[in-house]
N, C-alpha and C positions, 0 to 999 in steps of 0.2 A: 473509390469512396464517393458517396453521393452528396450535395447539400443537404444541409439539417435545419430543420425549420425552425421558426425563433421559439415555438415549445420545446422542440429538441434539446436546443441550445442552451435554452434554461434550465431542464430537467440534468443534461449533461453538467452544467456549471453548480447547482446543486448536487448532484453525488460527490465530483471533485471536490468541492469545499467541505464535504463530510468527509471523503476518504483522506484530506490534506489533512484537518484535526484527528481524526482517527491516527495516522501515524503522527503526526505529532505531539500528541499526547499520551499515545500507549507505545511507538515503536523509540523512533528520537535515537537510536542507538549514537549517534555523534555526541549528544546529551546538547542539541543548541536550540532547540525550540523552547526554551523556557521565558517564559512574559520577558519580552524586550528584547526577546532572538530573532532566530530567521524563521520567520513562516513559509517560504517557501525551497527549504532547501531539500524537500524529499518529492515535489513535483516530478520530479524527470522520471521515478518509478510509477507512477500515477498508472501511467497509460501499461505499461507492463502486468501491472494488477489488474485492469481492464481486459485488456488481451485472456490471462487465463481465468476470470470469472465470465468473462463470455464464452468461450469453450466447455469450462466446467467438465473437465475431464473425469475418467473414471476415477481417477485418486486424489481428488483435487485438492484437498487439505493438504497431503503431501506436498502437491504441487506449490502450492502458496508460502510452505516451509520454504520449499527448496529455492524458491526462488529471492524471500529474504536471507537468507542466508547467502547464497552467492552475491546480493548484493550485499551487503556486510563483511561479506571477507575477500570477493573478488574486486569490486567494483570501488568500496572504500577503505580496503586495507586491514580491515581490523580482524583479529587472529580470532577461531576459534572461541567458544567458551560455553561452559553447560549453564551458567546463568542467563544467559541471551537467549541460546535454546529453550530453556522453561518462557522466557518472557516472552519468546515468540509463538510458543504454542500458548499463551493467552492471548496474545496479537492474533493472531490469524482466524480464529471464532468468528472474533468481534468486524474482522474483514469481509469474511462471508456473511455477515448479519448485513450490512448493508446491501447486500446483492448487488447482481451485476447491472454495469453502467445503462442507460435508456438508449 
């Protein structure tokens, strides 16, 4: 990885702060980001989201499913469920709307 320049750095610290509200607002599956929660509890996926919107693979949509969802039911436990599913195919749109990281 190379340094990044302090436009870098800021153009990177802006998408972060948007993709941070963006799950926070539409994803939150723990339900803890609500005024007076944790703003940073869904950071650690930050850079994962990054990762396959830089790629942008042929099925990427899928991709961006698939990878909320293992974190959802691999990574915090939480079982299955067809309502998560519909709210993540409205989550994931609004993820590829911001495009990939600078």
């Amino acid at each position: 990885m190379y340094p990044l320049s302090n436009s870098d750095k800021s153009s990177w610290t802006q998408w972060h702060w948007a993709m941070r509200d963006l799950l926070n607002v539409e994803w939150d599956p723990l339900g803890v980001a609500i005024p007076g929660g944790v703003d940073d509890e869904y950071d650690s996926y930050v850079n994962g989201i990054a990762v396959l919107m830089k790629a942008r693979g042929t099925d990427f949509q899928s991709e961006l499913m698939a990878y909320l969802t293992y974190v959802e039911t691999e990574r915090m436990g939480i079982g299955p469920s067809d309502s998560r599913h519909d709210r993540l195919r409205g989550v994931v749109p609004k993820l590829m709307g911001l495009g990939a990281p600078p």
